[in-house]
N, C-alpha and C positions, 0 to 999 in steps of 0.2 A: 504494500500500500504506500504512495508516494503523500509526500508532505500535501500538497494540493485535497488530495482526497480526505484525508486524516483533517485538517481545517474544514472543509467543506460538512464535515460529519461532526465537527465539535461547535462549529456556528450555527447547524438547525439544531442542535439538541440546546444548545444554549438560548434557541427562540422555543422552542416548546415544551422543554422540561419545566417553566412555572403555569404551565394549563395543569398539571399532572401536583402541583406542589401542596396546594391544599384539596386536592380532590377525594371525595368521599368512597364516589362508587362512578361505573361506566358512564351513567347517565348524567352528572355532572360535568365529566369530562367532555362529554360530548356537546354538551351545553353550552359549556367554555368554548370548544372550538369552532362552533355555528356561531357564537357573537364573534369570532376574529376572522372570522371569514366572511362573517354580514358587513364589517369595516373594511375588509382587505379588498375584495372586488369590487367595490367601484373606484375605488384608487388604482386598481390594477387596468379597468378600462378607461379609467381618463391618461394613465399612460399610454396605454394602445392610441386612443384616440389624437394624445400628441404625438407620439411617434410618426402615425399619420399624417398630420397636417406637416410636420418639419419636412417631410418626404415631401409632400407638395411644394410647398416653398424652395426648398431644393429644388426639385424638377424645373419648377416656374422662371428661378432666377439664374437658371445655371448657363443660359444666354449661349449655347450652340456646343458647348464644351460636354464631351463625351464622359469623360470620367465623374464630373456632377449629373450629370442626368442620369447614370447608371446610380449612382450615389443615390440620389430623390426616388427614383426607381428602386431600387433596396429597399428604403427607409417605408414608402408607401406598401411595398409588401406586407413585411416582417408588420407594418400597422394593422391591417386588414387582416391577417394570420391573427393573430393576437385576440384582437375585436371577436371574428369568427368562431374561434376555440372557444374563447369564453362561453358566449351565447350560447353556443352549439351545447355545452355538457350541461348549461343551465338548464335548456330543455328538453335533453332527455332524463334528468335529472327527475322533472316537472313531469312527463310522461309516463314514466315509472312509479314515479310517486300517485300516478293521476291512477294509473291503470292498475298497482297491488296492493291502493290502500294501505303502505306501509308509511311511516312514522309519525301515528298516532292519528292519523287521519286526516291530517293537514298537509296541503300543498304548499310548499316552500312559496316565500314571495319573490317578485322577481329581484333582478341581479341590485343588491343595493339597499334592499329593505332591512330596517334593522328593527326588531322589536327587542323591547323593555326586557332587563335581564331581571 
């Protein structure tokens, strides 16, 4: 295992080993990680969604020059990817949820909702 991996594995457990620190039982824990996920994704598509536009602006201004428009072209991807993914696992997420009546009988809300802990 190289340094690179070994960090990589001591920095997520350092972001979510205090979900786990006062937790009672599963359900708590799980608790915990639906409200940091209810925070985390829409900060995660307003990245997307700049990523995006800088990719345009790029494109827009790169005034005939190849290696900027490939540049805006990247950046305009990797945005849309991003956006797409998200969305996409929200609803199948939502469909699952819709279709086996699993977790308690409520349909998650969409990307961004945060209810009261």
């Amino acid at each position: 295992m190289n340094k690179k991996t070994l960090a990589q594995i001591t920095i997520s457990s350092a972001l979510v080993l205090p979900l786990f620190a006062y937790a009672a039982d599963v359900i708590s824990i799980l608790g915990q990680l639906e409200a940091v996920l209810n925070r985390a994704i829409p900060i995660l598509m307003i990245v997307a969604t700049v990523v995006f536009l800088w990719g345009v602006i790029r494109y827009v201004t790169a005034g005939g020059d190849e290696e900027k428009l490939a540049d805006g072209r990247r950046f305009i991807i990797f945005g849309l990817v991003g956006l797409f993914v998200m969305i996409a696992i929200w609803g199948v997420v939502r469909a699952i949820v819709a279709q086996f009546g699993v977790g308690g009988g409520t349909i998650p809300g969409g990307p961004g909702d945060v209810r009261p802990i």
